[in-house]
N, C-alpha and C positions, 0 to 999 in steps of 0.2 A: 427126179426121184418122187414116187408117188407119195401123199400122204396118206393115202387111207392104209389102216392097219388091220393086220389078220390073225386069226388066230387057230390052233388045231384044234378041233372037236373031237374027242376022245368015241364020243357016241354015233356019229355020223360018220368017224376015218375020213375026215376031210378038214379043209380048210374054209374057214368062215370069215366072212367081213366082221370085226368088230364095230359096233353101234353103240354113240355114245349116245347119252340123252339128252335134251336140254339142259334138264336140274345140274348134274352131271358138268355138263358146259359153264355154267351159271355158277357152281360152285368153285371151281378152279379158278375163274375167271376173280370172284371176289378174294377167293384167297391170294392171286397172285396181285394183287389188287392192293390187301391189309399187308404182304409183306415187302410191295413198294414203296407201301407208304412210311413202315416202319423201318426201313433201310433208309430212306430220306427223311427221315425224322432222325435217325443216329445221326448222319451226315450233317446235317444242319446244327443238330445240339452242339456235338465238337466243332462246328468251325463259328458257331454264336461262341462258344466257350475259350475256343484257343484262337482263331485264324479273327484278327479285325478288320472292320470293314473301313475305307477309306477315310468315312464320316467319324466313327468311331478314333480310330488315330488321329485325325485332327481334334476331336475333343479331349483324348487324354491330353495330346501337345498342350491344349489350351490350358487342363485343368491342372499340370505340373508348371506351366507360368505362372498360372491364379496362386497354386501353393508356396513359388517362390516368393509371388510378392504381397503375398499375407505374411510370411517371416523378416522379410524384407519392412515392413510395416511394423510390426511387432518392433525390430530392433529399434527400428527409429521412434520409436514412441516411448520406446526406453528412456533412450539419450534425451528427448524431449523432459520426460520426467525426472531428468538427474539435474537438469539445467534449471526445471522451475525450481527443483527443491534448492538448489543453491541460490532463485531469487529472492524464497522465502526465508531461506538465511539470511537475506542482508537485509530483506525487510523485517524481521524483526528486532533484529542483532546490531545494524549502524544506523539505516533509516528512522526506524522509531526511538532508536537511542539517542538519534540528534536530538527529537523534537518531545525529548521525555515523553514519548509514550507507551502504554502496555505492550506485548507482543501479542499478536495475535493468537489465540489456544490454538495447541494440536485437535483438540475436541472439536473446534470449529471448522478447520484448516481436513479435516478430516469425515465430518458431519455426512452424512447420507448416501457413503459409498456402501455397497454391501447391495443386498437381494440378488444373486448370482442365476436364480432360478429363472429368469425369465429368460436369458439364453439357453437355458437345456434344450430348446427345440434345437439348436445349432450341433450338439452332440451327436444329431443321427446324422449326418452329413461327412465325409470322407475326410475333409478338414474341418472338419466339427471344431475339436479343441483347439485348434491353430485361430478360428475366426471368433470362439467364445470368450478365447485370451484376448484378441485386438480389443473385441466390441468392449468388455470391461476395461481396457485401459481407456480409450479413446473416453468413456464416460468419467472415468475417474479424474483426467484429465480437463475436461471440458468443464464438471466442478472446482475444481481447481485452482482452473485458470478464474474463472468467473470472479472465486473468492479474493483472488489476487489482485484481480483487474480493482473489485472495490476498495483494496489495501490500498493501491497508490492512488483512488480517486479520494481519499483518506488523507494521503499523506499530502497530493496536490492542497488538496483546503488547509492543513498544515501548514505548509509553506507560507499560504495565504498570510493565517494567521502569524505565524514567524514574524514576517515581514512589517503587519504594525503594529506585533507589541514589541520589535526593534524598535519601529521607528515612534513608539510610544513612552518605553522606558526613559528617564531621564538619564543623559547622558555625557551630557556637557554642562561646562561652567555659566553661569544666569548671567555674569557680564563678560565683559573683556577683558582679558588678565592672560596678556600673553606673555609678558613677565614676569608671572606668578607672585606678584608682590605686593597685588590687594588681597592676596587670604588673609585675615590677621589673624582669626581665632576660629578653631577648630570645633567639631562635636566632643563630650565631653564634660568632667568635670573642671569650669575656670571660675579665676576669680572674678566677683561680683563688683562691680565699679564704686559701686554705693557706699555698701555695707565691708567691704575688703574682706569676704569669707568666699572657699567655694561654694560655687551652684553648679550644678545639671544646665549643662547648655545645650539643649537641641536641635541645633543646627549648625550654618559655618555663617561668617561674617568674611563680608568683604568691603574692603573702604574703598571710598568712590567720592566724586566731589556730587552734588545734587545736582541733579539732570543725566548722571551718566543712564543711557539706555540698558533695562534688563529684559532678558531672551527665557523665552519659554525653553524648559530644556529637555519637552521632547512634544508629540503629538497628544493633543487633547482637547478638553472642552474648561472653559471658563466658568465654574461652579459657585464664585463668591468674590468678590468685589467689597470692600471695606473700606469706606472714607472717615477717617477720623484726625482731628487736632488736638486728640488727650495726650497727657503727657504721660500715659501708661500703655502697657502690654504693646502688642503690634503697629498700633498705626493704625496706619495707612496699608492693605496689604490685599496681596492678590490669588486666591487659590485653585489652581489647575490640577484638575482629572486628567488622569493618563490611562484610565481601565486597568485592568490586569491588577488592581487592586494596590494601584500607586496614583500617589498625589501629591504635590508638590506646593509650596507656601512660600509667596515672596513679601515680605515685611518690612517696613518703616519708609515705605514709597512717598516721592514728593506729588508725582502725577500718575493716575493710572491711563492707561490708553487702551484697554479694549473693554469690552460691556460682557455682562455675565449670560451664559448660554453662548456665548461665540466659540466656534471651530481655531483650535490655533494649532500650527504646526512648530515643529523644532527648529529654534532658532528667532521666531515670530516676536517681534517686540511687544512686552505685554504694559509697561510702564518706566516711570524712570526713579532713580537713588533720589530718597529724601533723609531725612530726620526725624519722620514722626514718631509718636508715641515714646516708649521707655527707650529714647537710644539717647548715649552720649553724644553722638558726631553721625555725621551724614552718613551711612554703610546701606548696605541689603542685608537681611538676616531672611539667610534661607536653609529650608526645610526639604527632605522625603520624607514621606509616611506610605507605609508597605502595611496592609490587612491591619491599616489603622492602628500603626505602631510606628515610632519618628525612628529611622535610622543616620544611619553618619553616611550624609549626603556625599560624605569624597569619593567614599568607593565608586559612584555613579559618574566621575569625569576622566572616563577613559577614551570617551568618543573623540575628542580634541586635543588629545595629549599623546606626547609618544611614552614609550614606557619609562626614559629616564626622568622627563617632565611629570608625571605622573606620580612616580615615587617619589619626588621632591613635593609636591602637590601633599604627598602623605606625612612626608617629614614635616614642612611647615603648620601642618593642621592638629600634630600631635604634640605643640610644644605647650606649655600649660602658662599659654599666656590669658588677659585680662577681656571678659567680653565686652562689647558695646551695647547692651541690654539693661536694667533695673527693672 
C-alpha cells in the first residue's frame, strides 16, 4: 500500500499529490513526541503510586519489622520501669529503714526528666511517635537507674558502717559471769554503804575476787587510763571510746593492762578487778555513757545472753540492793 497521499483539486478536476512540509513534519513529530511522553509520565506516576517495586517491598517488609520492634521495645521498657519502681520501693521502704535512713525524695528520684522537645525532629518520620515514646523512656530510665545505682552505693557504705558500730556498741558483760551471780547491784537509786541513805548509782557492780580479768565490751579506742590509791571516787579506772557517741568506764581496777591511745576490740582484756578508790570489796563498777549522758549499762548485755538469761540479768539489777561505792 502506497503511502503517499492525494487529494481532489476542485480547480484543476483532478487528483493532486498532497505535500507535507517540513514544519509540518516537525510539528507532528514533537507533538507525538509531548503526548509520549505524557502517556508515560501517567504510566509511571500510577505504578510509582500503586504497583512497588521489588526494592520498595523489601523496605516496607523491613520498615513493618523496625515498627514491630520499636513496640516491642516500648513494652519492655515498660516492665523494666515497673520493676525499678518496685526497687525503689524497697529501697526506701526496708533498706533504708533498716539502717535508719531518709528515703530518698520523689523530687530527686524524679529530677531532670522532661525537655520532650528535642525529639520532635523524630515526629516527621512514619514512626515518629512510636521512636519519640522509646527515646523518652530509655532516658528516663537511664536517669534512673544512675540515681539508684548511687542509692545502694549508699546503702553498701551503710552496711559498712552497720557493721562497726555493731561491732562497737557495747554489748556484753565486762567480766565473766556466766552464772549471773556477780551482778550485785544494778543502775539506779541504792543504798549508800556509808551513810545507809539512797544514792543515784550510775552504773552496775559486779563482785569479783582481785585479779579477775575485765573485757572491753565492744570495739574502740583507749581514751583514759587512771592510776590511783585514794580511797575516794573511782580508783583505779579505765575509759574506752566506742564512736557513735558511746563510752564506756571500768572502775576501782587492781591492774590496768593496756595504755591510752590503744585500738581495742570486744572482748580484749583491758585490766583486772581491784578495790581501789571508794569501793567496799574488790567489784568492777561499770559504766555506759551515750551523747555524754550515763545509762543503765544492762540493756547493753544481750550480745552473750540468750533471752531468758538476759531477763534474769534484768531481774537481778532491778532489786534495790546496797552499792559498793562511797
Amino acid at each position: 500500500m502506497t503511502k503517499d497521499k492525494y487529494y481532489y483539486n476542485t480547480s484543476s478536476l483532478r487528483y493532486e499529490k498532497v505535500e507535507v512540509s517540513w514544519q509540518t513534519k516537525l510539528l507532528r513529530i514533537f507533538g507525538f513526541l509531548c503526548a509520549t511522553i505524557v502517556f508515560a509520565s501517567i504510566i509511571v506516576a500510577f505504578a510509582f503510586r500503586y504497583i512497588d517495586s521489588p526494592k520498595e517491598k523489601q523496605m516496607k517488609r523491613e520498615l513493618s519489622q523496625m515498627n514491630t520492634q520499636v513496640a516491642n521495645m516500648g513494652k519492655k521498657l515498660t516492665t523494666y520501669a515497673v520493676v525499678l519502681e518496685e526497687l525503689r520501693d524497697r529501697d526506701d521502704n526496708i533498706y533504708r529503714a533498716i539502717f535508719e535512713a531518709e528515703p530518698i525524695p520523689r523530687s530527686v528520684r524524679e529530677a531532670g526528666f522532661g525537655g520532650g522537645d528535642r525529639w520532635k525532629y523524630l515526629e516527621n518520620l512514619s514512626n515518629g511517635e512510636a521512636l519519640k515514646g522509646v527515646a523518652e523512656k530509655i532516658e528516663k530510665l537511664g536517669k534512673q537507674l544512675y540515681i539508684q545505682s548511687k542509692s545502694y552505693d549508699d546503702l553498701a557504705q551503710m552496711v559498712k558502717d552497720k557493721e562497726d558500730m555493731l561491732a562497737s556498741i557495747p554489748a556484753i558483760q565486762p567480766i565473766s559471769n556466766s552464772d549471773l551471780k556477780r551482778l550485785s547491784s544494778g543502775y539506779g537509786m541504792r543504798m549508800h554503804p556509808i551513810y545507809k541513805r539512797r544514792k543515784m548509782h550510775w552504773g552496775v557492780d559486779f563482785t569479783a575476787p582481785t585479779g579477775t580479768k575485765i573485757y572491753s565490751t565492744g570495739k574502740g579506742k583507749v581514751v583514759k587510763c587512771h592510776k590511783s590509791r585514794k580511797r575516794k571516787g573511782y580508783g583505779t579506772y579505765v575509759e574506752v571510746s566506742h564512736g557513735y557517741n558511746y563510752k564506756t568506764l571500768y572502775a576501782h581496777l587492781d591492774k590496768i593492762l593496756v595504755k591510752e591511745g590503744q585500738q581495742v576490740n570486744r572482748g580484749d582484756i583491758l585490766g583486772e578487778v581491784g578495790n581501789t578508790g571508794g569501793s567496799t570489796a574488790p567489784h568492777l563498777h561499770y559504766e555506759v555513757w551515750r551523747n555524754n549522758k550515763r545509762i543503765d549499762p544492762v540493756n547493753f548485755f544481750y550480745n552473750d545472753l540468750s533471752p531468758e538469761e538476759f531477763d534474769q540479768v534484768i531481774e537481778l539489777a532491778s532489786k534495790p540492793t546496797q552499792s559498793f561505792e562511797f
